[in-house]
VOLO-82414 format. One line per 3 residues: number of its first residue (from 1); their letters; for each residue x negated, y negated, z negated of N, C-alpha, C, O. Coordinates in nm, 2 decimals, always signed. Last residue first. Layout:
N
NUM = A = X,Y,Z,X,Y,Z,X,Y,Z,X,Y,Z | ...
END
This chain:
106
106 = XXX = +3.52,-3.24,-3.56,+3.49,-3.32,-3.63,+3.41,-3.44,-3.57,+3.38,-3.54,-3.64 | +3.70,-3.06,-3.34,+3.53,-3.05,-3.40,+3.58,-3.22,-3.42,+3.64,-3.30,-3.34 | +4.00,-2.91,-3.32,+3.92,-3.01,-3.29,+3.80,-3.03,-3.37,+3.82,-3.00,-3.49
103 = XXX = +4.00,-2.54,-3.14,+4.01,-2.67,-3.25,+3.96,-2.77,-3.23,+3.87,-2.77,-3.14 | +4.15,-2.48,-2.85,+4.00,-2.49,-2.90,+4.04,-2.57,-3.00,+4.11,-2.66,-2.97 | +4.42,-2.22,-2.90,+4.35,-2.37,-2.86,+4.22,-2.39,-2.91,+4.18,-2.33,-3.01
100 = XXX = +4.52,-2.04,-2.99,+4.42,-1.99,-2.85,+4.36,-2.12,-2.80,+4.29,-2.14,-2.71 | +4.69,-2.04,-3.20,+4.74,-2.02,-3.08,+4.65,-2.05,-2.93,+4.69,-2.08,-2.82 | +4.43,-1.95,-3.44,+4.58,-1.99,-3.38,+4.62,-1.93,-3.29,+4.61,-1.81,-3.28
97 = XXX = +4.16,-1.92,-3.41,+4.24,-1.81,-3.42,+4.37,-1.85,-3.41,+4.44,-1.77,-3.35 | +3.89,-2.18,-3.27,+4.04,-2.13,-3.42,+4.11,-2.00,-3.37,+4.10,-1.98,-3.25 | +3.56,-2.12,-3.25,+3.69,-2.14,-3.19,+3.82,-2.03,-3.29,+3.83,-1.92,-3.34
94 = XXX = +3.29,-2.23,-3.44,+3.40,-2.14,-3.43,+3.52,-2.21,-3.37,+3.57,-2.32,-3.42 | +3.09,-2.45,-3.27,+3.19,-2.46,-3.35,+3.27,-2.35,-3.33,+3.34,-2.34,-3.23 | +2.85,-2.74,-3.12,+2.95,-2.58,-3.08,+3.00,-2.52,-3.22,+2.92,-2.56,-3.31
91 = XXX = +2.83,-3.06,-2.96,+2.82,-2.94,-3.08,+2.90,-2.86,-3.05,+3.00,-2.88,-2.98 | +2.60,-3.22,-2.75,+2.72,-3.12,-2.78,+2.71,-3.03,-2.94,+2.62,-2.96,-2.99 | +2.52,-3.62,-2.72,+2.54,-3.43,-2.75,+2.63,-3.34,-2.81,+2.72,-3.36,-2.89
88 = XXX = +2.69,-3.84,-2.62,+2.64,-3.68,-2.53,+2.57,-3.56,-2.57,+2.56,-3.45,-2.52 | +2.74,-3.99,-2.78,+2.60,-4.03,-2.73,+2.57,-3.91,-2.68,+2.45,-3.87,-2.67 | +3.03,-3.83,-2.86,+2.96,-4.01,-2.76,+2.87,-4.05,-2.70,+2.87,-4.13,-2.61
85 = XXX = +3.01,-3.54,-2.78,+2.97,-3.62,-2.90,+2.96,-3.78,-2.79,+2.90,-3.80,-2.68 | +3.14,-3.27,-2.67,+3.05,-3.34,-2.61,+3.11,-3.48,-2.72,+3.22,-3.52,-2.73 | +3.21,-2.94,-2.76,+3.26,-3.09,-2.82,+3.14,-3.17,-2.75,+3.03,-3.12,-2.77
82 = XXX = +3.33,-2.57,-2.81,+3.21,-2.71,-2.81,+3.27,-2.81,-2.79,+3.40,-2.80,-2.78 | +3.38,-2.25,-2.92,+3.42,-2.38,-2.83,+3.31,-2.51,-2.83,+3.20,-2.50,-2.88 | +3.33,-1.89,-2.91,+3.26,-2.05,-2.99,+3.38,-2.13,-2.89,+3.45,-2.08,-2.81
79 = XXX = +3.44,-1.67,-2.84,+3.37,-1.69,-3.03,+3.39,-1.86,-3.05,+3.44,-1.92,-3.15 | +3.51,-1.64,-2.59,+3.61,-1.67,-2.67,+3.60,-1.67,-2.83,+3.69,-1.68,-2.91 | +3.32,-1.57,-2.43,+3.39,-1.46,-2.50,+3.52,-1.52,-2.58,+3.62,-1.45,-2.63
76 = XXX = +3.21,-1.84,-2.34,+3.33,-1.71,-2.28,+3.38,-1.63,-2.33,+3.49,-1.60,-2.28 | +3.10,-1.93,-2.58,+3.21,-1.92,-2.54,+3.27,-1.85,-2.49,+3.36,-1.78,-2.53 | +2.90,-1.66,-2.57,+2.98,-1.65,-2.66,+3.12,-1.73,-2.64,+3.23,-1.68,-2.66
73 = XXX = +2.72,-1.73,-2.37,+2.78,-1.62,-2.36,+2.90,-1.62,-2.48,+3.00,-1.57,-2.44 | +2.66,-2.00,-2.43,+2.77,-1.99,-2.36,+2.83,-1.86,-2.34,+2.94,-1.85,-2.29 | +2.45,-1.93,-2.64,+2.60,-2.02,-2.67,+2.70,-2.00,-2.55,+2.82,-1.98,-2.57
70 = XXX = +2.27,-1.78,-2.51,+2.38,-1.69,-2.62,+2.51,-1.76,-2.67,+2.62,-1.72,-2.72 | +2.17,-1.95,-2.38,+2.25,-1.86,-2.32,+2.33,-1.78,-2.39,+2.44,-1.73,-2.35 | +2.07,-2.13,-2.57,+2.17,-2.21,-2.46,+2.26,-2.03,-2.44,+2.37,-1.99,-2.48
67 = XXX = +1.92,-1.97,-2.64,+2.00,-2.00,-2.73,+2.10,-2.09,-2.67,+2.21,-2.11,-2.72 | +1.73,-1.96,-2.44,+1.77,-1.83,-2.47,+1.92,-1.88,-2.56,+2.03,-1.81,-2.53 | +1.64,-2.23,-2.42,+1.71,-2.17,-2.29,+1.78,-2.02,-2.36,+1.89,-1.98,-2.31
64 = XXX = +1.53,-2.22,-2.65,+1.62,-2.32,-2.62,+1.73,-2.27,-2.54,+1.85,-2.26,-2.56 | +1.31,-1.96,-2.78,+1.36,-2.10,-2.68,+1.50,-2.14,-2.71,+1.56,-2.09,-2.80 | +1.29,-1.90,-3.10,+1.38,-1.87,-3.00,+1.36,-1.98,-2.89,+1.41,-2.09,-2.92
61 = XXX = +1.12,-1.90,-3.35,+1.07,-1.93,-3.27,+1.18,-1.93,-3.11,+1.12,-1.97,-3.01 | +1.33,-1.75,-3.52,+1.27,-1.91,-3.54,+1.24,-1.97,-3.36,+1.30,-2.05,-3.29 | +1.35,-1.52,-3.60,+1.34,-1.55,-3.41,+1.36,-1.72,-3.46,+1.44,-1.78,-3.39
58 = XXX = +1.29,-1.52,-3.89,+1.22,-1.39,-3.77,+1.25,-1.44,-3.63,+1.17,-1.41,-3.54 | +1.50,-1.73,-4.00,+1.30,-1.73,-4.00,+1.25,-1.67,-3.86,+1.20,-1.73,-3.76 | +1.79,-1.68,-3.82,+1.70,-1.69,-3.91,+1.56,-1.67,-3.90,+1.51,-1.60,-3.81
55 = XXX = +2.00,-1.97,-3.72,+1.93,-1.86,-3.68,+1.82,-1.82,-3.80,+1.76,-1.91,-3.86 | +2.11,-2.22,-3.83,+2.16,-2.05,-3.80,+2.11,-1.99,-3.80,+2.14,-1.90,-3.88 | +1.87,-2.40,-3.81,+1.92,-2.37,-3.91,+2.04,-2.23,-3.94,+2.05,-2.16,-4.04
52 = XXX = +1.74,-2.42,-3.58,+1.67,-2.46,-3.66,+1.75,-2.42,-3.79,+1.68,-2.41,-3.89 | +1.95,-2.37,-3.34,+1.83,-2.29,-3.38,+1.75,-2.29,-3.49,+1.70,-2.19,-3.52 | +2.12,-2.55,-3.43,+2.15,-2.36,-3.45,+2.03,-2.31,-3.46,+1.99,-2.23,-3.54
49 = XXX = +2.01,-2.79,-3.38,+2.07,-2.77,-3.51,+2.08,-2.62,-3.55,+2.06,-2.58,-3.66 | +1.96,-2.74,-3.08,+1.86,-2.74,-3.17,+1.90,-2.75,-3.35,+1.81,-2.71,-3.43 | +2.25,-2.68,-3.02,+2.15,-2.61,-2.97,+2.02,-2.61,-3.08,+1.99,-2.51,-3.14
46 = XXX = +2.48,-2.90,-3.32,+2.39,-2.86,-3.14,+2.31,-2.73,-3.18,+2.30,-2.68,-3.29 | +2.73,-2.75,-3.53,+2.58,-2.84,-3.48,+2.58,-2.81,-3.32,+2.65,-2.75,-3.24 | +2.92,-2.62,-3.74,+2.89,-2.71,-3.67,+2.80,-2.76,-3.59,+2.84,-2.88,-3.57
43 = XXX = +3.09,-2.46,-3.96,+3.01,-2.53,-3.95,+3.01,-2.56,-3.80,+3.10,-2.52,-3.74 | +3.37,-2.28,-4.06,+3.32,-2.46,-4.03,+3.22,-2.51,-4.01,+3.23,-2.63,-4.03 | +3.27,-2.09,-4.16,+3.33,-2.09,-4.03,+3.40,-2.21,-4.00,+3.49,-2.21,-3.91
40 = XXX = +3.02,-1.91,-4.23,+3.05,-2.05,-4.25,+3.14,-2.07,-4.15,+3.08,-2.08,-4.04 | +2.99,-1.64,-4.17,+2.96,-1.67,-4.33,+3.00,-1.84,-4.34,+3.01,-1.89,-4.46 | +3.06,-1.64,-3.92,+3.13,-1.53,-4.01,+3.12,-1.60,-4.13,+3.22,-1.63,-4.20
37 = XXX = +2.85,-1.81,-3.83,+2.96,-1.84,-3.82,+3.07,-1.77,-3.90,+3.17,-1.84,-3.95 | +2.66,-1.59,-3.82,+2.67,-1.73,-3.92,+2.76,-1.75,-3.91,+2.81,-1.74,-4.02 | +2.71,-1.41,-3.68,+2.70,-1.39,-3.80,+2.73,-1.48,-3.89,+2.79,-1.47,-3.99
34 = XXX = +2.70,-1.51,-3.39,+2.86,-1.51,-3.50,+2.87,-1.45,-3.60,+2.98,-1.43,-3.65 | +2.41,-1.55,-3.45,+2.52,-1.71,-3.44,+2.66,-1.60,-3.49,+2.72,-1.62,-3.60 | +2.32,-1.32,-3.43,+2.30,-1.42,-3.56,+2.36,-1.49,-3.50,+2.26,-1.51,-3.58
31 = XXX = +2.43,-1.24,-3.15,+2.54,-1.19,-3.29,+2.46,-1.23,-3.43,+2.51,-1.20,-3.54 | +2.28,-1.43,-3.03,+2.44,-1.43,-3.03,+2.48,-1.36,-3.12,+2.57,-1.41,-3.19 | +2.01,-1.28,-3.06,+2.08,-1.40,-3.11,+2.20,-1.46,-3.13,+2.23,-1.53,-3.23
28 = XXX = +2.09,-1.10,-2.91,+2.06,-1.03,-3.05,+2.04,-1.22,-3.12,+2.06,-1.25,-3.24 | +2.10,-1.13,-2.70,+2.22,-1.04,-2.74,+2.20,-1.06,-2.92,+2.28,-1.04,-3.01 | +1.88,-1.27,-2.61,+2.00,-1.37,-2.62,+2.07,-1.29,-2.70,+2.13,-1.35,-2.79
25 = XXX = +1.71,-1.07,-2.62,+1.70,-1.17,-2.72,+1.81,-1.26,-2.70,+1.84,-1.33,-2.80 | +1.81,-0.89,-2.45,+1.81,-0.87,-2.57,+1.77,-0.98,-2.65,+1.81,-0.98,-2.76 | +1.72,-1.08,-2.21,+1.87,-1.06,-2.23,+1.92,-0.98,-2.37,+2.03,-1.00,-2.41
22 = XXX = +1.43,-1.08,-2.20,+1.52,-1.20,-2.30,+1.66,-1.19,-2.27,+1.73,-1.29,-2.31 | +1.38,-0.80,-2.17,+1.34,-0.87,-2.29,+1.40,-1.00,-2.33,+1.42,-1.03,-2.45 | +1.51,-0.84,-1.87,+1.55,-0.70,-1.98,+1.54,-0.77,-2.13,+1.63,-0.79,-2.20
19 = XXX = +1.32,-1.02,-1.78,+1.48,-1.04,-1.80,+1.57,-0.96,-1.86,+1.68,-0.99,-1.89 | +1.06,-0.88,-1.82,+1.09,-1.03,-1.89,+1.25,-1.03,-1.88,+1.31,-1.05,-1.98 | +1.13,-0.65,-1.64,+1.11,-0.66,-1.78,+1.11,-0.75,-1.84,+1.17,-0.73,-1.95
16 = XXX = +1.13,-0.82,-1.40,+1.27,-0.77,-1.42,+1.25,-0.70,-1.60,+1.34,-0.70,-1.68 | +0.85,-0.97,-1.36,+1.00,-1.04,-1.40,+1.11,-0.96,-1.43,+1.20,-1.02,-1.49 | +0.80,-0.67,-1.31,+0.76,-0.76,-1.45,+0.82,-0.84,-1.47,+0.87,-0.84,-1.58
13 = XXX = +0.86,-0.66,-1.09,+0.87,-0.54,-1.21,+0.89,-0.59,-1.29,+0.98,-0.56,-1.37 | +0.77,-0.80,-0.95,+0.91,-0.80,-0.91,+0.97,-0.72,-1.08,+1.07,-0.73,-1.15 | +0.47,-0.78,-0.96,+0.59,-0.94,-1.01,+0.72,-0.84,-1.04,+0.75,-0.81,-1.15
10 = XXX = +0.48,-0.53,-0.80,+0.41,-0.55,-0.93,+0.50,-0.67,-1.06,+0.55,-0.66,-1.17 | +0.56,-0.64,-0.56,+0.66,-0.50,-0.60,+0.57,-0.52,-0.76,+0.66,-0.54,-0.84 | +0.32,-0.79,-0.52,+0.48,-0.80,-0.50,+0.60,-0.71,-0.58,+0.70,-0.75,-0.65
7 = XXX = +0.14,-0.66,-0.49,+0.14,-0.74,-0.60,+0.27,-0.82,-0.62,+0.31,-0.89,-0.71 | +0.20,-0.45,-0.33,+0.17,-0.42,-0.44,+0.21,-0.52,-0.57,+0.26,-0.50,-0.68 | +0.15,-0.69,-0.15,+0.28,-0.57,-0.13,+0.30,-0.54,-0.28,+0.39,-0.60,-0.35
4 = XXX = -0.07,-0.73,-0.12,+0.02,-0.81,-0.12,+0.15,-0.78,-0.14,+0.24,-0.85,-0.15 | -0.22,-0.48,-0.09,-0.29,-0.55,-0.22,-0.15,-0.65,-0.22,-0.11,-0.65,-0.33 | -0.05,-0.22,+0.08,-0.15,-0.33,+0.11,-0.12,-0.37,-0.03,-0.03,-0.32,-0.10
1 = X = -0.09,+0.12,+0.00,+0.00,+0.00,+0.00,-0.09,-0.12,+0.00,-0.19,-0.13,-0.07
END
């Protein structure tokens, strides 16, 4: 197999293991977010608020992008809702159990 090929089919691999590895790390961040949420189901924050204070010590370190992803995987699911703030940032927030409406975030 030519050296270009190789190193092709080589990447291709490796990016598809990096996307294995951080689709468990969103998976396994998303359920510390509706952990927390479980234990406080009023609370409240941005992206970097979750990261720095939901999430615990051991994935501290979580990108941003990873924690974006576990936020919106969870909207969808119908865990979280969010709130775009005046000065544009967003807070995300257990979605109410009612009647299927997003609550209003404070």
């Amino acid at each position: 197999m030519p050296l270009a090929i190789a190193n092709h089919v080589f990447g291709l691999a490796r990016r598809s293991a990096d996307m294995t590895r951080d689709d468990t790390r969103v998976r396994h961040i998303a359920g510390e977010i509706e952990r927390y949420i479980g234990l406080h189901p009023d609370a409240a924050d941005s992206v970097e608020g979750i990261r720095r204070w939901w999430l615990p010590a051991t994935i501290e370190e979580a990108s941003v992008q990873c924690v974006e992803r576990a936020l919106e995987g969870l909207i969808t699911a119908g865990v979280l809702t969010w709130r775009a703030l005046p000065d544009g940032k967003i807070l995300y927030a257990k979605r109410s159990q009612g009647n299927g409406q997003h609550r209003d975030l404070p």
